[in-house]
N, C-alpha and C positions, 0 to 999 in steps of 0.2 A: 504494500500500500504506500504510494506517495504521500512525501508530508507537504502540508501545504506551506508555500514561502511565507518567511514570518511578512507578516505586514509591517509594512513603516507607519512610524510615526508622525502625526501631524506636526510639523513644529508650530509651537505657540505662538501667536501673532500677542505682541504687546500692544495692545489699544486705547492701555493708557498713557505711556507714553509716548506719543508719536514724532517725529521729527516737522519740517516747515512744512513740504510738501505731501506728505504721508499725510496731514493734517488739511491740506488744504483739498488734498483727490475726496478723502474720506468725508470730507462736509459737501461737497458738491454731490457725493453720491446722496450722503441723506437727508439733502435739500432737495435732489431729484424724485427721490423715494416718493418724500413725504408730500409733492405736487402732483401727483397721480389720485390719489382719490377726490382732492378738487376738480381736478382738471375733469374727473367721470361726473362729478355731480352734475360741473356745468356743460359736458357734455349732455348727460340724460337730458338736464332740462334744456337745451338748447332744441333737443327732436320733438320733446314735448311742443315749446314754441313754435317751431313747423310743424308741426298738427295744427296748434289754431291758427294757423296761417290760410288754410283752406274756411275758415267762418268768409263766408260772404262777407258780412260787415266790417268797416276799418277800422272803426273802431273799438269792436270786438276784438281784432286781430290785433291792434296796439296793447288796449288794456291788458287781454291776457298773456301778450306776450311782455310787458315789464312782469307782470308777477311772476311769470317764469324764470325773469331773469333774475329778480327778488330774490326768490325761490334756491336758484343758483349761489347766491351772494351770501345767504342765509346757509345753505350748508358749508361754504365756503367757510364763513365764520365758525362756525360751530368745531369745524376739524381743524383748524388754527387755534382756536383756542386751547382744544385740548391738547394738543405740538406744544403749546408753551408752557402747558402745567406740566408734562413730559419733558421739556428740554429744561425748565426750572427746574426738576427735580434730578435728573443728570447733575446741573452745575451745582448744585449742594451737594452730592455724592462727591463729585468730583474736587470741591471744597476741603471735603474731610478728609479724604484719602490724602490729599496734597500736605493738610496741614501731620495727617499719623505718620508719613514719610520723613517730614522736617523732623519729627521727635525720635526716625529710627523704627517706625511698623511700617511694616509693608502690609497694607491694605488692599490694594487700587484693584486686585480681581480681577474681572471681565467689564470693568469699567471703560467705556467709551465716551473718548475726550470729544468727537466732534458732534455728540450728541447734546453739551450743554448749552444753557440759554445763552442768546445773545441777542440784541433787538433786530440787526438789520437783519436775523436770518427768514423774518416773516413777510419783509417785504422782497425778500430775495426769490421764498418760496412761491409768492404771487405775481414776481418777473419772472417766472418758470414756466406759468400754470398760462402765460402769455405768448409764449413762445411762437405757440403755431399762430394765434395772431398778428404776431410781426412779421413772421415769416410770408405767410401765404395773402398779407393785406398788401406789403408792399410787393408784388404779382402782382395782384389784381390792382391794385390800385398805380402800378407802373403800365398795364398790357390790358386793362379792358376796353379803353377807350381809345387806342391808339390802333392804329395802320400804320405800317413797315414797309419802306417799298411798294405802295399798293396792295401789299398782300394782305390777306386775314389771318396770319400767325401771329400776331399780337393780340387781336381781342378773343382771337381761339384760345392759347394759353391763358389769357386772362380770365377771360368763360370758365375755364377748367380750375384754375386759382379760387376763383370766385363760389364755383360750385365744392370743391371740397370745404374752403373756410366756412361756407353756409352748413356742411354737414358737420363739420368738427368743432367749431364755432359761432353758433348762430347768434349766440348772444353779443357778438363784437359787430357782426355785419348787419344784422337787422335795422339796430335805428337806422344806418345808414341808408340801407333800399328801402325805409319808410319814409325816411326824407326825401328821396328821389321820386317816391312815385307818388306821395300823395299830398307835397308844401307842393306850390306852384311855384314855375320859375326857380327851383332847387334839383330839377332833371338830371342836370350835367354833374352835381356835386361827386368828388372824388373817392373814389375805396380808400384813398388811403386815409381817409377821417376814420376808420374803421380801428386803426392802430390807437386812436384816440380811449377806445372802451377796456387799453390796457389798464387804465388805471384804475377802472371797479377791483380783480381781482390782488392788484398792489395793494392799494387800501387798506382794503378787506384784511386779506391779509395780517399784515404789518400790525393793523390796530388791535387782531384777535389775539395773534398770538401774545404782544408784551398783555393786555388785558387779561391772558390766561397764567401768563407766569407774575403776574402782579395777584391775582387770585390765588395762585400758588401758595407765591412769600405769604397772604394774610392768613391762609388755612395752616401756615406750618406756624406762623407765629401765633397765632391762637390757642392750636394745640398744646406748646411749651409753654404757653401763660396759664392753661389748663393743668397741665404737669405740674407746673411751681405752685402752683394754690393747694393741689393734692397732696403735692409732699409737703408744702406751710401748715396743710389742716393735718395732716400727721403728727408733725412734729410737735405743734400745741398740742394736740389728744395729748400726745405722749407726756408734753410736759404739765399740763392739767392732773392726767391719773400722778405722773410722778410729788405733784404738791399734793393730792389729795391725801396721797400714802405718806406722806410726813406728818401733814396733819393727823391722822389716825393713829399715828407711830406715838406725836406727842401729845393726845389725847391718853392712850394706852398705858405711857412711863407716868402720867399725871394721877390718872385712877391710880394704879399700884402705890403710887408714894401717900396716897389720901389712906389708903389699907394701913 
């Protein structure tokens, strides 16, 4: 019977302490990470919003498509917010281990440094979650209106620009073809205003996440103000029974000396 080759060992990747660049790859991955479930939210509601787009009425199809895009902004928030009470609680890990190190413990574990808070990292997340907005608005907004040589390869690729960012973003291009089709004398208005709706999920963003990790700091500071009351109302029990029992002690030597 064959033995099987011993298997190698993984070598330990240290991830708490990382070098410049090891530190700079590792946050760009999980700033990427973490702009993926935005980016679906405001995807879903973006197809949503092309569904009412087929209401007859425009003003149907305006109304319910802001709350779609509300809609979008609102989960957008809500999963930033919880990135900063998560990335707050990283830099407070990451806090203590730094400081049990100075004194000589080795703590730091499976600790991950490019996970702790920092502010710009929410608005970083939300120039992420934009991406295909910059991308494919400046297309369309360089190539749908233009003719090249007389030919139609410019507003064909642009057409095509145009139709994926509608599918992957509709929440950036919409107001835009609503102002085109239905202000008067705003027809010719540019896609690339379309790059303009980068700045809901920046926002958005940016403001959730420090609000999540500022909610953070007040839930851990609570809790220690909690803790020190419990150990205060300890410590008096203890010191209360401790006088009660002297008193009884020097009650006790009193009676017997009256004997």
């Amino acid at each position: 019977m064959l033995n099987e080759a011993p298997k190698k060992r993984r070598k330990a990747v240290d991830y708490a302490h990382p070098n410049g660049w090891q530190l700079f790859w590792r946050t760009q991955r999980e700033c990427w990470r973490r702009m993926v479930t935005p980016f679906l939210m405001y995807l879903f509601m973006g197809l949503l919003l092309l569904a009412c787009q087929a209401i007859p009425n425009m003003w149907a199809q305006i109304g319910f498509g802001i709350l779609c895009i509300a809609g979008g902004g609102f989960y957008n928030g809500h999963l930033c917010f919880q990135y900063g009470k998560l990335h707050y609680g990283a830099l407070v890990a990451g806090e203590l281990h730094r400081k049990n190190e100075e004194e000589g413990i080795s703590s730091a574990g499976d600790h991950h440094a490019e996970r702790e808070y920092s502010p710009w990292k929410g608005f970083y997340i939300g120039l992420l979650v934009g991406v295909p907005v910059i991308i494919l608005g400046c297309l369309a907004g360089a190539l749908f209106d233009r003719i090249y040589d007389g030919t139609v390869i410019g507003p064909l690729l642009g057409g095509y620009s145009a139709v994926v960012l509608i599918m992957f973003a509709a929440w950036a291009i919409m107001p835009v073809l609503w102002i085109r089709n239905y202000v008067p004398g705003m027809g010719g208005i540019s896609l690339y205003w379309s790059l303009v709706m980068i700045v809901l999920p920046i926002v958005i963003s940016g403001v959730f996440y420090i609000l999540g990790a500022y909610a953070e700091r007040r839930s851990r500071k609570a809790e220690s103000e909690r803790e020190r009351h419990i150990l205060e109302a300890r410590l008096q029990a203890k010191e209360e029974v401790r006088v009660q029992t002297e008193e009884q002690r020097k009650k006790t030597l009193q009676s017997k000396k009256k004997k």
